[in-house]
C-alpha positions in Angstrom: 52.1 167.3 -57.6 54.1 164.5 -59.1 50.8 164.1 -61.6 51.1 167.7 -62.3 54.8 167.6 -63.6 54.3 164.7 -65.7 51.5 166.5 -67.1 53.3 169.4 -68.3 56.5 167.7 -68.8 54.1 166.0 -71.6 52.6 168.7 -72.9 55.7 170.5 -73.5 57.1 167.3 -75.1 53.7 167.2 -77.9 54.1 171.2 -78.4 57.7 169.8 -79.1 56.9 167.3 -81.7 54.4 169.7 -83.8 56.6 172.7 -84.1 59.3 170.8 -85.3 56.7 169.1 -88.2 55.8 172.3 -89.3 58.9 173.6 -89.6 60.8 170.6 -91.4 56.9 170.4 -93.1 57.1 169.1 -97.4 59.9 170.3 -99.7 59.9 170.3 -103.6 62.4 169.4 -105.5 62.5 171.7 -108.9 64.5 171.6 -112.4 65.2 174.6 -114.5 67.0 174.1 -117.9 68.7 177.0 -119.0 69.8 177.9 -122.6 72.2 180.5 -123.9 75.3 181.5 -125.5 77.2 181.3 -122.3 76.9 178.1 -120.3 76.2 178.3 -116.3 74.2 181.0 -116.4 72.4 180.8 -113.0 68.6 180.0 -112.9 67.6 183.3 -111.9 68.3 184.5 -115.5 65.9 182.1 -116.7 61.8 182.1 -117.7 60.2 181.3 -114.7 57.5 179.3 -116.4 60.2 177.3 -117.3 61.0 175.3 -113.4 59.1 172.0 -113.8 58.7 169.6 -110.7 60.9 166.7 -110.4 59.0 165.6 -107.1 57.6 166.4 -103.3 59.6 164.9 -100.3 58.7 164.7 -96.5 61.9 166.1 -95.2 64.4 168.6 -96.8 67.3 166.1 -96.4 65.1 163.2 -98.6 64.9 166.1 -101.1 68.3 166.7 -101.2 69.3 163.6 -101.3 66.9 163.0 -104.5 68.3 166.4 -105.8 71.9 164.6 -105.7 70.7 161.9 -107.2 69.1 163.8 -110.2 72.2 165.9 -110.8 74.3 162.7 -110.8 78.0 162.3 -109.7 81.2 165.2 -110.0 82.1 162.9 -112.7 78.8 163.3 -114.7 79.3 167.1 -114.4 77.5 168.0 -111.0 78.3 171.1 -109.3 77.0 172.7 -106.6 75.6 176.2 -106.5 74.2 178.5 -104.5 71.0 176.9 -102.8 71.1 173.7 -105.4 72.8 171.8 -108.0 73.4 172.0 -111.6 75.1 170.2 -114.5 76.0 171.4 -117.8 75.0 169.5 -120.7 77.2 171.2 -123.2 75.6 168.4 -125.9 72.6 170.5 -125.6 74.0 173.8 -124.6 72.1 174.5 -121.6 72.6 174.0 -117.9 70.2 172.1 -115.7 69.7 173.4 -112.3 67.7 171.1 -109.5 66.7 173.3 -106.1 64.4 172.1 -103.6 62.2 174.6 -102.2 59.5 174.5 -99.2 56.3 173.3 -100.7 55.0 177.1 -99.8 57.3 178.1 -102.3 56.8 178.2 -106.3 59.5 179.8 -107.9 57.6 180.4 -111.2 56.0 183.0 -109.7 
């Protein structure tokens, strides 16, 4: 019996482990630079072609992290938006928007 419980109590402990690595699963981090006669538009206003990607990360916290990193500090200009960050470069006109999105996800489509 004792054999038995350890058994399962293992099993339920794996089962465990691989639903929580598919759902955490690879995120991608994406930049969208958007151009316009009024700055901070939002990204959904843009050419979808346009998202590039900045770079794949194991975990959606290392991919936030990276998209903090890539929109800088409050001082360089980063906000924070709905579902990402963005900064407006008003040198260039446009505003840069980073979002990470699950790798299943491609928002040029």
């Amino acid at each position: 019996m004792k054999r038995l419980i350890l058994f399962l109590l293992a099993m339920v402990i794996g089962l465990f482990t691989v639903g929580t690595a598919r759902a955490d699963g690879a995120w991608v981090l994406w930049e969208v630079k958007v151009k316009g006669p009024h700055l901070g538009v939002q990204p959904h206003q843009s050419d979808p072609t346009k998202w590039i990607i900045v770079g794949a990360y194991p975990s959606y916290d290392s991919c936030i992290e990276a998209e903090k990193f890539s929109c800088g500090s409050v001082e360089d200009g980063c906000r924070l938006c709905e579902g990402g960050h963005y900064r407006i470069d008003k040198t260039l006109r446009m505003t840069i928007y980073w979002k990470c999105f699950p790798e299943s996800v491609d928002p040029r489509k």
